[in-house]
Structures are given as structure tokens and as C-alpha cells.
N, CA and C of each residue as an Amber inpcrd file, in Angstrom:
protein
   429
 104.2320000 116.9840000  66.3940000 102.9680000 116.5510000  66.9670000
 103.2380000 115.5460000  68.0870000 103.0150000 115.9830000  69.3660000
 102.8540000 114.9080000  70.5230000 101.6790000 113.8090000  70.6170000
 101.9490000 112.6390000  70.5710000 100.4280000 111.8130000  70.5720000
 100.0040000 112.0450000  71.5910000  98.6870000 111.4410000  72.0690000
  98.3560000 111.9630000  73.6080000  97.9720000 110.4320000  73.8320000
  97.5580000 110.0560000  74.8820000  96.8740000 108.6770000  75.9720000
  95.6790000 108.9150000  76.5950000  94.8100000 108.5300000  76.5240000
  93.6480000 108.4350000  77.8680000  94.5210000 108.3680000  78.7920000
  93.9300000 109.2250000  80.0270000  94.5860000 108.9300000  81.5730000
  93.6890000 107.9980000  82.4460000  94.4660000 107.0490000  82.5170000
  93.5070000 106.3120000  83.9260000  93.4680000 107.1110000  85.0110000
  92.2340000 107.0510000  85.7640000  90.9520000 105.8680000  85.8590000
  90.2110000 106.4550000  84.5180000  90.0270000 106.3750000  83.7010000
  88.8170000 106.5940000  82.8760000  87.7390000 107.4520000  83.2780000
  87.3190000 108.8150000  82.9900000  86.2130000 109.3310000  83.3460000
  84.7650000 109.3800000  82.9140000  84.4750000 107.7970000  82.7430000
  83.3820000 107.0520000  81.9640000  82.0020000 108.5220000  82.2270000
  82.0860000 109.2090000  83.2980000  80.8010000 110.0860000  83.2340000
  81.0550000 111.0120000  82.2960000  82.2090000 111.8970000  81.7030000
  82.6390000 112.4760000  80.6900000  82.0010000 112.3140000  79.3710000
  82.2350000 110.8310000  79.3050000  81.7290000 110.1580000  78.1320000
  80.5110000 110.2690000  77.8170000  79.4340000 110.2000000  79.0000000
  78.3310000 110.0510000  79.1980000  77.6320000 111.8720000  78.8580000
  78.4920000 112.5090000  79.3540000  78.2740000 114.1780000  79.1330000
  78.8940000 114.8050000  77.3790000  79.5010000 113.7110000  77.0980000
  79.8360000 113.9910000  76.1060000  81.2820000 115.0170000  76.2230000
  81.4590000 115.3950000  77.2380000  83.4250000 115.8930000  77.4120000
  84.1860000 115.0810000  77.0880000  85.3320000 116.0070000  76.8130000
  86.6140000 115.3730000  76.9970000  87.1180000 114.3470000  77.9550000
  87.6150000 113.6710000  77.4800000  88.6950000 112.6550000  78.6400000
  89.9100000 113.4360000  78.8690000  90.4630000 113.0080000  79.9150000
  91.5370000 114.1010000  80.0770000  92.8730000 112.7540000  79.4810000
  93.6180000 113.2420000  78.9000000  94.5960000 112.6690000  78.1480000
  96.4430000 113.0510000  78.9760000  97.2030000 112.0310000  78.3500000
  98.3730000 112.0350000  78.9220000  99.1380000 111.3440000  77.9390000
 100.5540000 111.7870000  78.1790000 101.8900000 111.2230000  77.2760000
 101.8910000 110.0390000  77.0340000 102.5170000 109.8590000  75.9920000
 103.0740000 107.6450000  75.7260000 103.7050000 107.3230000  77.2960000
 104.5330000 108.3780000  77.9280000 105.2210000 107.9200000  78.9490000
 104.4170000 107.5170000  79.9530000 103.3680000 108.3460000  80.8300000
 102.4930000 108.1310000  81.4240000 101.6530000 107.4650000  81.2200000
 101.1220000 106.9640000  79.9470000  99.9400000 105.7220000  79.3890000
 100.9560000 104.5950000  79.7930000 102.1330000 104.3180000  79.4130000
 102.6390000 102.7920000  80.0510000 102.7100000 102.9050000  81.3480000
 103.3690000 103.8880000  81.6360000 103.6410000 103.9860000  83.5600000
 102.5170000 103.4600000  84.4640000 100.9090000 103.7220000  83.5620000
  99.9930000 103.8350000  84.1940000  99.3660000 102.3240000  83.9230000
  99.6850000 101.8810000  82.6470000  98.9850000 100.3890000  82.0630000
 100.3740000  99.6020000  83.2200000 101.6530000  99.8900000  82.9360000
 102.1990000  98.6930000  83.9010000 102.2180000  98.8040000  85.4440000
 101.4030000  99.8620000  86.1700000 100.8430000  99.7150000  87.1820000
  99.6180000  99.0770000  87.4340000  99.1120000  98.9650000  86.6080000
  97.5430000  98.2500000  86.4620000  98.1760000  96.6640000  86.3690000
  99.0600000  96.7220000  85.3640000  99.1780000  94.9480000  84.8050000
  99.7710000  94.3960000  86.2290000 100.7970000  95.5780000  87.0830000
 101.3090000  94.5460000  88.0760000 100.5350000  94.6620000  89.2800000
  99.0930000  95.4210000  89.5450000  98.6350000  95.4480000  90.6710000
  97.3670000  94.3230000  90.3600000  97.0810000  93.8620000  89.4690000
  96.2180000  92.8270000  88.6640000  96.5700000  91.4960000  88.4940000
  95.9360000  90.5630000  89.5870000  96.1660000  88.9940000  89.4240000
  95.8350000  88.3600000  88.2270000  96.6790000  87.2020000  87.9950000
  95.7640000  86.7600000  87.1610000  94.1450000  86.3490000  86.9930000
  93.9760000  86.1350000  85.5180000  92.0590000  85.8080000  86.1900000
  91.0110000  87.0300000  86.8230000  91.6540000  87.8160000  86.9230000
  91.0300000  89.2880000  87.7950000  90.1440000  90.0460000  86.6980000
  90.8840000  90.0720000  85.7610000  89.9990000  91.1370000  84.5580000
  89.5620000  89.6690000  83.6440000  88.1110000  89.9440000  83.3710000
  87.2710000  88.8590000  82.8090000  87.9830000  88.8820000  81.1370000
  87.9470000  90.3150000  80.6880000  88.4010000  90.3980000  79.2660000
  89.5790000  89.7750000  78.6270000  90.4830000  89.4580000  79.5980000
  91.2710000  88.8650000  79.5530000  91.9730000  88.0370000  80.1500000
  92.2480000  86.7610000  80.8100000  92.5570000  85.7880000  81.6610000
  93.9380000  86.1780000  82.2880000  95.0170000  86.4320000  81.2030000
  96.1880000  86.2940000  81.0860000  96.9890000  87.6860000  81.5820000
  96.4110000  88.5880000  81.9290000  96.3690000  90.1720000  82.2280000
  96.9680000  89.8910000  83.3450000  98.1540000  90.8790000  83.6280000
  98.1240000  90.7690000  85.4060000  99.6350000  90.0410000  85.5340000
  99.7230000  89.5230000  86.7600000 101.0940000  89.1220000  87.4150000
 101.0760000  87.8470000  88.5200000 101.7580000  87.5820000  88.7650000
 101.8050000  86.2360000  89.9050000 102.1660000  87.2000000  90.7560000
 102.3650000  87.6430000  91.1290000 102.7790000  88.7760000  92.3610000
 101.7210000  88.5430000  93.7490000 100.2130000  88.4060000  93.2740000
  98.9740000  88.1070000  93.8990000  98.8820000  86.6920000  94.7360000
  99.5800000  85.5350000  93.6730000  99.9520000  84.4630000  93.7530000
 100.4250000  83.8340000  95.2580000 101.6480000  84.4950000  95.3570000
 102.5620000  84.7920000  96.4590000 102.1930000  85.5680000  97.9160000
 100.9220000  86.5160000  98.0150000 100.8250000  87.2710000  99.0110000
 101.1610000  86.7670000 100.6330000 101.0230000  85.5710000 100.5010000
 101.0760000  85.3000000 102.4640000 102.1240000  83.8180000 102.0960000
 102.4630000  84.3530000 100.6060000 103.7420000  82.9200000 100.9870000
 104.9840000  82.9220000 101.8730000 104.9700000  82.1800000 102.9130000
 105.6550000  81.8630000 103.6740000 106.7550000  81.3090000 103.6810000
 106.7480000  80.2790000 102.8700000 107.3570000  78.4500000 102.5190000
 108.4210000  78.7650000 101.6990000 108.3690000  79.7190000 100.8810000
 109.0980000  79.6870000  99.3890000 110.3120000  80.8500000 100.3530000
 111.6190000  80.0330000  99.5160000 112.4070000  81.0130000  99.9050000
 112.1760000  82.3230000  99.1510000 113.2220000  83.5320000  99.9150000
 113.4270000  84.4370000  99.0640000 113.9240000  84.6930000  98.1000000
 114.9960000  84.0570000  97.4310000 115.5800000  83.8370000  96.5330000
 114.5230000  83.3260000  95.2500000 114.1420000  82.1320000  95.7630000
 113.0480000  81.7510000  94.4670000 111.6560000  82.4200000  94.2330000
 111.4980000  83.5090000  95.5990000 110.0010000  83.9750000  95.4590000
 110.4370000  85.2250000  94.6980000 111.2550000  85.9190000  94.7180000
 111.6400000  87.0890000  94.0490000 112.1690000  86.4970000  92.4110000
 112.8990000  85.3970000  92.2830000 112.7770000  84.9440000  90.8480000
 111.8260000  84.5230000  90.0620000 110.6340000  84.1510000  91.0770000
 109.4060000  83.7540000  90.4610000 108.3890000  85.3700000  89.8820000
 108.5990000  86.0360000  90.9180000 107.7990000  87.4700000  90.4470000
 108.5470000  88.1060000  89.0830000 109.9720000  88.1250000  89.4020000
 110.2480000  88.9830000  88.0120000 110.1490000  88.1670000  87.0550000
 110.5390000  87.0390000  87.1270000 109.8680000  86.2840000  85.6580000
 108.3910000  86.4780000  84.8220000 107.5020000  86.3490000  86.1760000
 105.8240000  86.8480000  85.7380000 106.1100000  87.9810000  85.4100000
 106.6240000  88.7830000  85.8170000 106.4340000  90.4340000  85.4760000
 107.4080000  90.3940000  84.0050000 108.1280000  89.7430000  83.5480000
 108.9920000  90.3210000  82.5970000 108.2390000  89.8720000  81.6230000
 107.6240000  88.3680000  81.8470000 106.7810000  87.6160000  80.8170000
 105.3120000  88.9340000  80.3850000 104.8420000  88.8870000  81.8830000
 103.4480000  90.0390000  81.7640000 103.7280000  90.9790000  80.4050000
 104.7340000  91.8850000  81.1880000 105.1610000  93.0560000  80.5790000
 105.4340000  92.5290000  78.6660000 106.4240000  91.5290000  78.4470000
 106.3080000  91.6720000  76.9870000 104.9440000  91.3550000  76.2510000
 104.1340000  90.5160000  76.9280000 103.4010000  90.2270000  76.4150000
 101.9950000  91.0810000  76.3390000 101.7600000  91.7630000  77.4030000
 100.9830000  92.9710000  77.6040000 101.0280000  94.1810000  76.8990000
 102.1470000  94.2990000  77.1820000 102.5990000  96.1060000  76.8190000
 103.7420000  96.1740000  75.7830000 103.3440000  96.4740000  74.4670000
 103.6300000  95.8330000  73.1690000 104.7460000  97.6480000  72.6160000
 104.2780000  98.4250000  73.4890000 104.9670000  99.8550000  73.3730000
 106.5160000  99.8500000  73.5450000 106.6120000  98.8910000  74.3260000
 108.0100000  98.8800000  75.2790000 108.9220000  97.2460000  74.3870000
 110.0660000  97.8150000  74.3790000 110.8410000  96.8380000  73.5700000
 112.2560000  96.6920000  74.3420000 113.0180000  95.7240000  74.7120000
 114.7920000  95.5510000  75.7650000 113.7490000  95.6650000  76.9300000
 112.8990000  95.0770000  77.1610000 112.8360000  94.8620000  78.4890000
 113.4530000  94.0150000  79.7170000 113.4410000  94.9650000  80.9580000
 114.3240000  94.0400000  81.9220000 113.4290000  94.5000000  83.4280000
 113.5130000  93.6030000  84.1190000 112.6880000  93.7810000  85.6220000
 113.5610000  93.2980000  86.4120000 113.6910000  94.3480000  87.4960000
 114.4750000  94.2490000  88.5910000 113.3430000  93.8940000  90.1280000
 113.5390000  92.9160000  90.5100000 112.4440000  93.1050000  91.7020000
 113.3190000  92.7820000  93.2670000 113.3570000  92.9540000  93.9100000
 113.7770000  93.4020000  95.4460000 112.8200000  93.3920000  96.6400000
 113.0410000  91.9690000  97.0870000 112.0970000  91.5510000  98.3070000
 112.9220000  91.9670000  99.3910000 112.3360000  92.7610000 100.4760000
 112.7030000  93.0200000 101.8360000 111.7740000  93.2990000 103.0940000
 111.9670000  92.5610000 104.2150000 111.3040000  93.0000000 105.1430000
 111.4290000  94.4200000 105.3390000 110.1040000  95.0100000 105.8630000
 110.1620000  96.2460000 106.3340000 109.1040000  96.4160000 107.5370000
 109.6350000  97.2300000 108.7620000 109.1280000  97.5690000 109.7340000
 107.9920000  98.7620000 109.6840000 106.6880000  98.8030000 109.7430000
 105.9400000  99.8930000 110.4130000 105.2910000  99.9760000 111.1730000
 104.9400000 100.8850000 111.3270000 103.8430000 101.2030000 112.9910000
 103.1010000 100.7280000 112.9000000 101.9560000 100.1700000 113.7050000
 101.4210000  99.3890000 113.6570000  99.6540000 100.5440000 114.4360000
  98.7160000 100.2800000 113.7090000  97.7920000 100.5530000 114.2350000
  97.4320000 100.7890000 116.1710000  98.0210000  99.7410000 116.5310000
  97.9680000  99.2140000 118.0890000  99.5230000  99.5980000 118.4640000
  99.6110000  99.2600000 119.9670000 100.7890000  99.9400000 120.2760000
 101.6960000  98.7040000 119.6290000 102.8300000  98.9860000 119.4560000
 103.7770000  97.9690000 119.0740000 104.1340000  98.4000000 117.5860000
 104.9580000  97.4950000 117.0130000 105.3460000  97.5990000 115.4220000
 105.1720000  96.2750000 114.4500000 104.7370000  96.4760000 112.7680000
 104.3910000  94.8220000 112.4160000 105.3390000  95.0180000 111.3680000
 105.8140000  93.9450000 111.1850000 106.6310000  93.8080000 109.9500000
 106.0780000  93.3070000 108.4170000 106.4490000  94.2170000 107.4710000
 105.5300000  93.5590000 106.1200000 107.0460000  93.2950000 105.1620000
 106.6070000  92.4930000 104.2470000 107.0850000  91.8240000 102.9670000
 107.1280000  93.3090000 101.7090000 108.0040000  93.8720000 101.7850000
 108.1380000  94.8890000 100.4080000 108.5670000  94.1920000  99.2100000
 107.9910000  94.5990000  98.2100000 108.4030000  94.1520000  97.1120000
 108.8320000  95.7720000  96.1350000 110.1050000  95.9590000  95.8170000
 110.3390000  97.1890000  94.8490000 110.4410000  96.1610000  93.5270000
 109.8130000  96.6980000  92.6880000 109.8010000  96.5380000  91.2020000
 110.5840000  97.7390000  90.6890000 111.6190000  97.5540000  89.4460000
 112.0090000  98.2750000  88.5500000 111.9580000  97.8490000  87.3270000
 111.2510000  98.7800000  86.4820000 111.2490000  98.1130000  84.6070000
 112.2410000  99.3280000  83.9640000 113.0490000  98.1990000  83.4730000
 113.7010000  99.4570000  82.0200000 113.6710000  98.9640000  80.6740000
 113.1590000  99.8650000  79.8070000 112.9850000  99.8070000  78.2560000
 112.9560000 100.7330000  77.6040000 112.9200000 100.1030000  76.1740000
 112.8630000 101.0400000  75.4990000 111.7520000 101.2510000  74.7000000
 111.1960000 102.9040000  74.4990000 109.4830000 103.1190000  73.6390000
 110.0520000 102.9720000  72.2980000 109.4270000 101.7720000  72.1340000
 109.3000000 101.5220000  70.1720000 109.3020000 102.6500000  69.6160000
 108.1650000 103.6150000  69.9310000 107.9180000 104.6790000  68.8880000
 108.8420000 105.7260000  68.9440000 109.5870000 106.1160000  70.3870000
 110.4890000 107.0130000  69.8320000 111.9530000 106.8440000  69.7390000
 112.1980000 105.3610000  70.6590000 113.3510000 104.8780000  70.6720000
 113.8460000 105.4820000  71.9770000 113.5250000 105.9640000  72.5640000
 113.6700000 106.6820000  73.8690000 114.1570000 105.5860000  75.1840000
 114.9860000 105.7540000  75.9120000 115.0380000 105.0560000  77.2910000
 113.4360000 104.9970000  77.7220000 113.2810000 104.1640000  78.7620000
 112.1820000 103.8150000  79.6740000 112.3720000 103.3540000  81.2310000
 111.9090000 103.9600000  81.7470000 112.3360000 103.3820000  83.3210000
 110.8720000 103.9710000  84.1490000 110.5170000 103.1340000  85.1430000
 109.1610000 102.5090000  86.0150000 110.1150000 101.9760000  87.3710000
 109.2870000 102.5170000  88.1500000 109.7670000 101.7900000  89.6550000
 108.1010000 102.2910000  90.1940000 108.0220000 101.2390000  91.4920000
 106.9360000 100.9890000  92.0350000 107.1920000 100.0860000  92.9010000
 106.1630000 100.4610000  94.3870000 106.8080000  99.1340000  95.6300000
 105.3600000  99.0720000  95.9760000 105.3510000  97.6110000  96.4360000
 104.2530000  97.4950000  96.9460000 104.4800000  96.2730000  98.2810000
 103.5810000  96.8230000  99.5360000 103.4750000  95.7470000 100.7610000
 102.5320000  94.7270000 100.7660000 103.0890000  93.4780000 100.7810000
 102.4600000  92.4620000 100.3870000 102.1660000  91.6500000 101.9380000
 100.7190000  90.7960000 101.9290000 100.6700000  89.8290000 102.5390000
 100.2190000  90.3120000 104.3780000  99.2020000  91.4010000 104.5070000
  97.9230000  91.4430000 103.1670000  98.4780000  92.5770000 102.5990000
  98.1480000  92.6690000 101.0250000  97.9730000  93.9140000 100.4820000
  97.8290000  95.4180000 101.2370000  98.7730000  96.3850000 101.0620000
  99.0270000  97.9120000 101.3370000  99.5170000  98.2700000 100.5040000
  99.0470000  98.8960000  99.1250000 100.6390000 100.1010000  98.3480000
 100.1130000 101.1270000  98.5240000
């Protein structure tokens, strides 16, 4: 027997029709909750204060080196993650700040702040490896 997951976004009108939700793997329910927890500031979701990441924190920080701004995110994220997402057990976060060049709307080119995230763990329930990667352009916000 495979368990199944709600798939985000939620198809709250389903509910309302009385259908099905469309459902997805243990693998894809975390993939999808620790994309939510790290695209989610703190304070953002009312239900819970503590939800979310410092990642938001940081968007147009300037001041902070790189060294300590990238030790400050994976710490939030490793803290987030155990404390959030209770599925996943040996957790470890890899995060990787780099400038990156793109085109720019107007003639010319702008440079943004990348952030690559990597999570590896392991699923409690089947004992299985776990691995998540995700990048996002920070400062202002693009993923």
C-alpha cells in the first residue's frame, strides 16, 4: 500500500463540489511543504508565527558579508526544516550564495543575489535517502 499526500495548492473548490483532491507521494508532500517553509517569512502565515525561514530577512542585505549571510540562512533553514517537517530525520542544508547576471528588461544587464538551497535526509517512514534542491533570486524577490 502506497500512502498518498494532498498536492499543493489545495483545490479548496473540489472540496466545495465535493471531488477529489488530487493527491501525491510522501516524496512530493515534503518537496512541496519544504518549498512552502523556505519561500515563507517568518510571521507570514498567521497559524503559525514560527513557519518559514530568515531567508526573507536578508533580501536587500547589503552589509552582511557573504560568508555570514549564507551561514545565517542555512542555520534558519536547518532549524525551520527540523522543526517543521517532522517526516524527515539526518538532516543537512547546503546553501550557496552567488552573484548572477541576467538580462535585464531595458537594454543593458542587472545582476541578482542567487541563493541554491540543498536538503538531504532521511524519510522516517521508509528509511529512504532524501534530497531537495531549489534556487531562488533574491533582493527583490524572482524564483
Amino acid at each position: 500500500m502506497q500512502l498518498q499526500f494532498y498536492s499543493l495548492p489545495l483545490a479548496v473548490e473540489n472540496v466545495m463540489r465535493k471531488q477529489e483532491l488530487t493527491k501525491c507521494s510522501l516524496e512530493q508532500s515534503v518537496m512541496q511543504h519544504l518549498h512552502l517553509l523556505i519561500t515563507t517569512a517568518f510571521g507570514e502565515f498567521r497559524g503559525d508565527e514560527l513557519f518559514g525561514c530568515n531567508i526573507w530577512d536578508h533580501d536587500f542585505d547589503i552589509v552582511t558579508s557573504a560568508h555570514k549571510l549564507k551561514e545565517l540562512i542555512r542555520q534558519s533553514l536547518l532549524q525551520s526544516v527540523q522543526e517543521q517537517e517532522k517526516r524527515l530525520g539526518n538532516v543537512r542544508v547546503e546553501v550557496l550564495l552567488k552573484q548572477e547576471e541576467l538580462p535585464a528588461r531595458e537594454i543593458g544587464r542587472r545582476v541578482k543575489k542567487k541563493i541554491d538551497i540543498t536538503i538531504t535526509a532521511v524519510l522516517k517512514l521508509t528509511n529512504e535517502r532524501f534530497a531537495y534542491k531549489d534556487s531562488f533570486f533574491v533582493g527583490p524577490l524572482s524564483y
